[in-house]
Structures are given as C-alpha cells and as structure tokens.
C-alpha positions in Angstrom: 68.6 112.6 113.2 70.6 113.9 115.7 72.6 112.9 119.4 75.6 111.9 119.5 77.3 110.1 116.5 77.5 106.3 116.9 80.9 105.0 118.2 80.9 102.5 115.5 80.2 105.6 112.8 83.6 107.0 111.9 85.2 109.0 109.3 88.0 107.8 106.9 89.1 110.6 104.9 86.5 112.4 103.9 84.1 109.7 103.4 82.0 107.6 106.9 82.4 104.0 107.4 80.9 102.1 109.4 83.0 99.6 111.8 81.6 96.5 113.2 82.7 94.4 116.2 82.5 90.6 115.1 80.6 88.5 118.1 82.4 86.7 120.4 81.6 83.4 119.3 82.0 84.1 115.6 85.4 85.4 116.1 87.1 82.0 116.1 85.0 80.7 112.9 85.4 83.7 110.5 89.2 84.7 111.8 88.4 88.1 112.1 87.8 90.6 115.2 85.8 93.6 112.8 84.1 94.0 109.9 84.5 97.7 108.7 83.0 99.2 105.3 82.7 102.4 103.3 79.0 104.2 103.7 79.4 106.2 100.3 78.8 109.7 101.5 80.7 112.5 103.3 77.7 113.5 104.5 76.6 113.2 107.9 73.4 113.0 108.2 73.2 110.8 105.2 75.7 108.8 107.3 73.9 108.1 110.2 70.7 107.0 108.3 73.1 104.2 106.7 74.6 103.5 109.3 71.5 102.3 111.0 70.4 100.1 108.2 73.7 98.8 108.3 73.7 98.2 111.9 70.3 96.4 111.2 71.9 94.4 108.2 74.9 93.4 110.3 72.6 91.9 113.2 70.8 90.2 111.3 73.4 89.1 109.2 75.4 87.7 112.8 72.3 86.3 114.5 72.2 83.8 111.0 75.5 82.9 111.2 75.3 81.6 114.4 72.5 79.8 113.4 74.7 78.0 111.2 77.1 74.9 111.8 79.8 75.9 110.4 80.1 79.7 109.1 82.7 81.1 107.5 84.4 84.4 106.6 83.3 84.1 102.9 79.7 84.1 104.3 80.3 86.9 106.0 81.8 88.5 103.5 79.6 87.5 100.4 76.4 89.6 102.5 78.5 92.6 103.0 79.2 92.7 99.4 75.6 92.2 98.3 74.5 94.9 100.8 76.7 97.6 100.8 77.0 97.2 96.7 73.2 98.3 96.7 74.4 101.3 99.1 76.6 102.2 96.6 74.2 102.0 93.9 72.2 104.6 95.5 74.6 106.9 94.4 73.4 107.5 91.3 73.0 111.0 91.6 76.0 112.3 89.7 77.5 114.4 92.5 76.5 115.8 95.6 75.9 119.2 97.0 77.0 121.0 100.3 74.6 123.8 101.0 76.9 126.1 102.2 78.6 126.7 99.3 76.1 126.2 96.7 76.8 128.8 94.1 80.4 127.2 93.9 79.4 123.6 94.2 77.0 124.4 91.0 80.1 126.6 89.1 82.0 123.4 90.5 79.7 120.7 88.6 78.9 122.5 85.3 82.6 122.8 84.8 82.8 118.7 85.5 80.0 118.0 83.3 81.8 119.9 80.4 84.8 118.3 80.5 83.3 115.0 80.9 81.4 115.5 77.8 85.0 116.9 75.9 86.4 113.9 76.7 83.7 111.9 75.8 83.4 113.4 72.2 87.1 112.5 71.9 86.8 109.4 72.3 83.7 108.6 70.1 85.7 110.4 67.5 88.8 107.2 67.5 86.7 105.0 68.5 88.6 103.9 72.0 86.9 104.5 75.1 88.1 104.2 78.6 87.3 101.9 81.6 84.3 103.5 83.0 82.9 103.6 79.1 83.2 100.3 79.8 81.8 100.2 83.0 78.5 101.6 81.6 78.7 99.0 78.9 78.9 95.9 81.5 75.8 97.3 82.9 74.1 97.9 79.9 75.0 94.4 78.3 74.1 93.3 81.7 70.6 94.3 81.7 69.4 92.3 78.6 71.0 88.7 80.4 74.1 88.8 78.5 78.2 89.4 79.4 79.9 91.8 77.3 82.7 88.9 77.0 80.3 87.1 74.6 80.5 90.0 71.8 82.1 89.9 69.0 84.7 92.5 68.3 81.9 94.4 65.8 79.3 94.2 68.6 81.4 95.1 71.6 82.4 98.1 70.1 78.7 99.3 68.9 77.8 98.5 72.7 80.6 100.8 73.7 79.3 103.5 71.4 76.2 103.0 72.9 77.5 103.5 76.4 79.5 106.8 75.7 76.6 108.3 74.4 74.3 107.1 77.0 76.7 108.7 79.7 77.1 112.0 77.4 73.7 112.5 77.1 73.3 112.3 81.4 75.9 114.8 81.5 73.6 117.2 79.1 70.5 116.5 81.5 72.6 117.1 84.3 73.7 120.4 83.5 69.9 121.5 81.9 69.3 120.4 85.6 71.3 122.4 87.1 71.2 126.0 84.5 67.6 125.6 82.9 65.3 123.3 84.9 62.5 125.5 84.2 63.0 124.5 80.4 61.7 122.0 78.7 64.6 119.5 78.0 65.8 118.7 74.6 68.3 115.4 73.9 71.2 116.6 72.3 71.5 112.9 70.6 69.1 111.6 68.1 69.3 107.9 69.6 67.0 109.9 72.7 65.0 110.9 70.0 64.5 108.1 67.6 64.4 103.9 68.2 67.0 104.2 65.7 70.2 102.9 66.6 73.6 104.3 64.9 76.2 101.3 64.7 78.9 103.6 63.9 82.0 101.8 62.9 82.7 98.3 63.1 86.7 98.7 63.7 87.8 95.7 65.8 90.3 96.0 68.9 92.3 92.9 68.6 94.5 92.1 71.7 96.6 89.2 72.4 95.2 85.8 73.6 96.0 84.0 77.0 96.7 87.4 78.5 95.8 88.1 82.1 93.6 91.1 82.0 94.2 94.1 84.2 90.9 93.2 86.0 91.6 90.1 87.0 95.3 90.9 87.1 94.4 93.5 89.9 92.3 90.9 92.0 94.5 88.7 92.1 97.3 91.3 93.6 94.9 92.5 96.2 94.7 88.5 97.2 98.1 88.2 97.5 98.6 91.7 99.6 95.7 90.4 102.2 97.4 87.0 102.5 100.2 89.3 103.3 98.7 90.8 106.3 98.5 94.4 104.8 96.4 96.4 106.7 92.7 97.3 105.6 93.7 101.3 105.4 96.5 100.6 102.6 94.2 97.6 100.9 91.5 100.3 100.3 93.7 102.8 98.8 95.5 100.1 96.7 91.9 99.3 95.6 91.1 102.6 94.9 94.2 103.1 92.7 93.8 100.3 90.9 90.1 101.2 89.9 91.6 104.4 88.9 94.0 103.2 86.4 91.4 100.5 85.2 89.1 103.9 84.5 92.0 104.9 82.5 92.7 101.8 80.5 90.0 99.5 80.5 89.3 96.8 82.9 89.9 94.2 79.8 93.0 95.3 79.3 95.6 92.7 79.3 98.4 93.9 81.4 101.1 93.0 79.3 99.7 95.9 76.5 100.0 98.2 78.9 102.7 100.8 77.4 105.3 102.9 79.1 103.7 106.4 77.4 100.5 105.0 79.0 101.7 104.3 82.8 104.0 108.4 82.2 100.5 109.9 81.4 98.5 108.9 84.7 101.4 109.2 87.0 101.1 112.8 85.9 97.9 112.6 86.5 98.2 111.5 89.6 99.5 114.9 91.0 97.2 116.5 89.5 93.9 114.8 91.7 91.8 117.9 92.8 92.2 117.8 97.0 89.1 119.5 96.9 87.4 116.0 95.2 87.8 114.2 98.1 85.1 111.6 99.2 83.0 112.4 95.8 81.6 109.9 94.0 83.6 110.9 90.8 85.7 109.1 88.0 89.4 109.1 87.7 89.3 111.6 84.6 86.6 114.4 86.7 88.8 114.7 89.5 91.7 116.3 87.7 92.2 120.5 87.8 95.0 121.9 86.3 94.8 124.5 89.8 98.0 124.0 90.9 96.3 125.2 94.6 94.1 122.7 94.5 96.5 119.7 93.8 97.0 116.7 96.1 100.6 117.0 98.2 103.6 114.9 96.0 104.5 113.0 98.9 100.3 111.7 98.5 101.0 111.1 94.6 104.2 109.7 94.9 102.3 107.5 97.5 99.5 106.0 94.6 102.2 105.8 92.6 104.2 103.7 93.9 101.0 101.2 94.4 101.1 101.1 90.8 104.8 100.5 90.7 104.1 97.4 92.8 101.5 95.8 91.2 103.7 95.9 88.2 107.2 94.7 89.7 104.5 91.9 91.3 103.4 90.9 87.5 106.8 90.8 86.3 107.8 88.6 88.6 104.5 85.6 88.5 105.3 86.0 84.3 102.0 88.0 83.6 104.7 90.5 81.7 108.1 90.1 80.5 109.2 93.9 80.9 108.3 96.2 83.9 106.6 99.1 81.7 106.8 100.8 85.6 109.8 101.2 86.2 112.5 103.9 86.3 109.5 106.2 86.0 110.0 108.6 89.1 107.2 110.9 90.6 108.3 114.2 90.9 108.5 116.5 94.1 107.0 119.8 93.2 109.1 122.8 94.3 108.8 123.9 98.0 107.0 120.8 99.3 108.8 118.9 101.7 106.8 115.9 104.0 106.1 117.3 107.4 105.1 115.3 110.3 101.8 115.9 112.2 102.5 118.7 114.9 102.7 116.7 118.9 100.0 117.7 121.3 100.6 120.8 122.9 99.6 120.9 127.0 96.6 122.7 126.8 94.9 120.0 123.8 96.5 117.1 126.6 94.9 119.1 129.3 91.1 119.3 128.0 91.5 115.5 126.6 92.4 115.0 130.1 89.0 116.9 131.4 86.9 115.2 129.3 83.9 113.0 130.9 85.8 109.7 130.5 88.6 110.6 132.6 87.1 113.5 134.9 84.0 111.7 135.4 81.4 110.1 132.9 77.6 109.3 133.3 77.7 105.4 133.2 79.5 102.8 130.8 77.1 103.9 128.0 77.3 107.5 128.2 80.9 108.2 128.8 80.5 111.6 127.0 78.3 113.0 129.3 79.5 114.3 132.5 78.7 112.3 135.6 80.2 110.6 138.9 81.4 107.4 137.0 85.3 106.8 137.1 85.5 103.2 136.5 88.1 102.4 134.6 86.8 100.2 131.8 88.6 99.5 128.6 87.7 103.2 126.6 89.6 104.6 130.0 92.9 102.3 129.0 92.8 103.3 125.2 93.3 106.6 125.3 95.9 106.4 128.3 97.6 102.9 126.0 97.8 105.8 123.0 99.1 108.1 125.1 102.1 106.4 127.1 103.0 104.2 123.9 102.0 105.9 120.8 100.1 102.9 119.9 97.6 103.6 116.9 93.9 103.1 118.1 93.4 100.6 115.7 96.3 98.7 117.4 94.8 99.5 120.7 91.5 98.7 120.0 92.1 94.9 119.1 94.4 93.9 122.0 93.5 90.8 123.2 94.5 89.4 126.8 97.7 87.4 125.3 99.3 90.3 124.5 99.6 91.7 127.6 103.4 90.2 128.8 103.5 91.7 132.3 105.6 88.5 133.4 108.4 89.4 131.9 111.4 91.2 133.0 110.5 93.9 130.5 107.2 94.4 130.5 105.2 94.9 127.6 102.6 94.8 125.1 102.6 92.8 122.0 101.6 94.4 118.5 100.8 91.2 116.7 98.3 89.3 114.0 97.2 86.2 115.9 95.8 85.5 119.5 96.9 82.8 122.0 96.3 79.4 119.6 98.4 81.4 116.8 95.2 82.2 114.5 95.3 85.0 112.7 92.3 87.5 113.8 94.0 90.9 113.3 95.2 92.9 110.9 97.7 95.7 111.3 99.3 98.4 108.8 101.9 96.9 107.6 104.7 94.7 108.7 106.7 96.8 110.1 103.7 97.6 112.8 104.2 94.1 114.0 106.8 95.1 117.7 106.8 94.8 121.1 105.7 97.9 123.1 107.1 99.1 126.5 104.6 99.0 129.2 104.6 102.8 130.7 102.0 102.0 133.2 103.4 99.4 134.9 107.0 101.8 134.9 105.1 104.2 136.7 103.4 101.6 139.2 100.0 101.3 138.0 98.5 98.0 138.3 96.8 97.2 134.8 93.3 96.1 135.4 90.8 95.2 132.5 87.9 94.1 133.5 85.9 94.1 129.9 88.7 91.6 129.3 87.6 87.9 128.4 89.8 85.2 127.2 88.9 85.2 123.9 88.0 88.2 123.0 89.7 91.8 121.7 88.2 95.1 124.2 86.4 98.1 123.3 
C-alpha cells in the first residue's frame, strides 16, 4: 500500500491515529466536530491498512446514524468502542519487530521476556499478583460466562494463579520462538502438560467493604476531567497513566489501601520508562531499563506524575480517602536536565514550507501536494498561514468555525473557544488556559479574509 498517506492518518507519538471529521448534520446531535482514535501500531503500513477499515467502519457507522431520529454521542461512541477494542485485540502478538534493526529488536525482547518471567515467579512465590495478572484473569474467568467479582476469596486467588502461569508460560514460547524455533517446544509448567490443575494456596486477600475501587475510582475522574473540557491529548495520557498504576496495583484495588511506600515506588518508576518503548504494546513493568540513556526526560515524568497527584488530591476531596497518600512526594530533576523549548523556524525551513505545492501552486483541491497551476485559496491555504501569523495550534485551527471570526470589532480577532454560535459545546481544546482571543495578523497587514469552504454550521478543513 503505498501514495500518499491519508490526511486523516496521523501520528501521535509514536503510535497512528486515525482522525475523523463528524458530518455536518450530525455535528449538532452528537456535540462533537471529530472523532479521533488510536490505530494500535507504529507501523505504517500496518497503519494504513487500518485505517481503511476504519474509514469503512466510520461510514458506515455515520450513514446509520443519520438514519436515525434522534442519535446521540453515546451511539457514536458505543461503536467506536466495540470496533477499535477488536483492533486492539489484534495485538496479540507480544511485541513487534522493526526490520532494520532486527538482531537488536530480538536481544531487545528476550531480555523483556526474562524479566517478565522474574517478576512473574515473584509473585507466585507471595501469592500477590499485579493488575495485568489480573487482567488475564478477567479474561480468563470471562471466557467460561462468569465475572471474577463472583469468586470467592479461595477461588479468585486459584484463578489468579492460573493466570500468572498462563502468561509465564507465553513468555517461555515466546522466547523458544524467537532462540530455538527449529526445536521442538517443551512447557516448562506441568498444568501444559497434564489436565491437572494445582490450586496452590487458598490465602484470602481481605480488603475493606464500601470502598471505591481504583478501577472505577479512575473512570469516574476521567468523567469529571471531560466535563471539564480537558483536551483529548491530555485525556489520553491521563488514561494511560492511570492504566499504568492500575498494572501496578490491581484494578480492584480500593483506593483508600493504597499506601504511601506504594505511590514512592512507581513515581520512581516513572523516570525510569524506557524512551525507546515508545508506542509498544507493552505493560507498565516491561517498559522499565535501569539504562540511564535510555530514560524518559524528568520534566516527562514529573509530567505523569503529577496526573497521579491529581487523581488523588480529586479523591480526597469527593471522601473516597481521608488522607492524600500523594502528596508531599516530589519527582525529582535528574542532574543536567533543564526543559528546553522547541527551537523557532529558521528562514530556510519557512522558505521551503512556503514553496510547497499549496502555496506555490497545487494540482486541484484534492491533490494539493502535487505541484500544479491551482492557487485558490481554500481553507488548508488559511491553516498554515492562521499557524503562522498567530501561533495557533492546528488543532485550534482546524476547528474554527465562522463565529469565531470577530473582524467587526475594533480589534480584530479570532476566538479560541469550546462552543459555536447557539453556545453548544462542539470543541475541545488543551486545557483552559488555551481558551483566548487571538489578534488577527492578516487583516493588520490588509488582507481581506476570505473562506469559502466556510458554511454556517460547520468547522473547515
């Protein structure tokens, strides 16, 4: 599959997404202007292969909601789930290989694989297992018609048992995959082996009752921070912290069991998140290296941290705990790092985004990377000059609608804001602080703003 890469196929991180522009006539009913999802691969190629059943699912998806009377965003959102969840499950190859660098991404996995297998031993040893122990459990429990909430202490923990092993043994496959495939492969475990089933030790976990669990606990948080208006880039990270620490813990953990020891252990942790990792399918515990070269930036581990911070301050204060078990623990700055701001534009990157097609001539209003005689200026023309005169993010830019352009004003300018003309909201932003008025450059320097791809209603592209 190759050509050029979808304008709705984009990259966040290390990982594509795709982005989706809700119809016209859906954008009033659902309250939203774009539907944008994680495609579960860093791979390209992979990318754009999802991305076109995606495309297919979200046309389809559309065309029956307008077929309904009244849709809403949960419809919407209730597909997206269902679809992109079996996306995800796709992934169940344990990791993923870039050619290029194969005798390293092999070294790279065995040495996952063993530690993954460490850790597992240790924790059939005590008998506590960690939250994506648990995950396999769920599944596992799952699978016969039952909820892992209906055990009884005895049989949840045999069930955990079960699901360590199940996960060490993969780990042993994987690596006779990856060393000896040639071999014929032997289970390291007898339950492979035998029907027999080793119940182990019947130790129960007792925890208290009528305490919010760190599962639903961390639902309920992300609910709050979307009513909020937090923007979908900081959601997703919260998320993705959140999942982390529930690997960690347990996502039955109630929160106010949480201990201080506990919360000092994954902060430190947290700086120690393998950059190389990125966009891997990997749990919390795998992404760890004690390389200090390889280590995520502290101003990026102070930044997860602190989305843990929150979450706690915000169940200390709706009485889920009495005591912060957060606070006064600091992330530390490791020596010789200091935040740096991305480097400007220098005139020769400004002068070839200025010779591109779009602005030095484009084929037509579908092909504006190819060179041609086309200089209509349409709304992809206006973004990148909007970025450029105001410093406007392009996901600011890209959901302007025509009330907030303020050009009758004796300041002209543009309005960074969540809701259209009626005062519905149908855009989301970073944060609050992005919410501000924006000086109108053009206009300064006498250009008449013209938008033609503008309708009443509806955000440009």
């Amino acid at each position: 599959m190759s050509g050029p890469r979808p304008t709705h196929l984009a990259r966040r991180g290390a990982v594509y997404v795709a982005r989706f522009r809700i119809p016209l006539k859906l954008v009033d009913r659902l309250g939203m202007v774009e539907l944008c999802r994680s495609l579960y691969t860093p791979d390209a190629q992979l990318a754009r292969s999802r991305c076109l059943r995606a495309t297919n699912w979200f046309r389809s998806t559309t065309n029956g909601l307008l077929q309904m009377s009244n849709p809403t965003r949960a419809d919407l959102e209730k597909s997206a789930r269902q679809f992109f969840e079996e996306l995800k499950a796709e992934n169940d190859v344990p990791r993923q290989f870039k050619p290029e660098s194969l005798d390293e991404e092999l070294e790279l996995n065995i040495d996952i694989s063993r530690r993954r297998i460490r850790n597992l031993d240790d924790q059939l040893k005590v008998n506590k297992f960690k939250g994506y122990v648990e995950g396999i459990a769920k599944r596992l429990v799952a699978e016969m018609g039952a909820k892992i909430d209906d055990l009884t202490a005895s049989e949840r923990l045999i069930t955990l048992q079960l699901a360590a092993r199940v996960d060490r043994e993969r780990q042993e496959h994987f690596m006779h995959l990856l060393t000896t495939p040639a071999q014929q492969y032997v289970p390291r475990d007898s339950l492979f082996c035998t029907p027999e089933i080793d119940q182990g030790s019947s130790e129960q976990i007792a925890y208290p009752a009528n305490s919010i669990v760190l599962s639903k606990a961390g639902a309920e948080y992300l609910r709050r921070k979307t009513s909020e208006g937090v923007g979908v880039s900081l959601l997703t990270e919260l998320e993705r912290v959140l999942t982390w620490f529930q690997e960690r813990v347990g996502t039955d953990r109630p929160v106010k069991t949480i201990s201080k020891s506990e919360l000092r252990a994954f902060r430190d942790d947290l700086g120690k998140i393998d950059v190389q990792l990125r966009g891997r399918k990997l749990l919390f515990e795998d992404r760890l290296t004690d390389k200090s070269e390889r280590q995520i930036k502290s101003v990026t581990a102070r930044r997860y941290w602190q989305s843990i911070q929150g979450f706690f301050r915000w169940a200390e204060d709706e009485g889920h705990i009495t005591v912060d078990p957060a606070a006064g623990l600091k992330m530390a700055v490791k020596k010789g790092q200091v935040k740096r701001s991305p480097a400007p534009f220098d005139q020769g990157e400004l002068k070839k985004f200025c010779q591109s097609p779009l602005y030095s001539g484009y084929q037509s209003t579908k092909r504006v990377s190819t060179p041609g005689n086309c200089h209509a200026r349409e709304g992809k023309w206006w973004c990148g000059i909007l970025m450029m005169f105001t410093g406007m993010r392009a996901a600011e830019v890209s959901q302007l609608l025509p009330s907030d352009f303020v050009f009758d004003h004796e300041v002209p300018h543009l309005k960074i804001q969540r809701v259209d003309a009626n005062g519905k909201q149908v855009k989301t932003v970073k944060s609050d602080s992005s919410l501000r008025d924006v000086l109108s450059c053009c206009r300064f320097h006498g250009h008449q703003v013209s938008l033609p791809q503008l309708s009443s209603r509806s955000p440009w592209g």
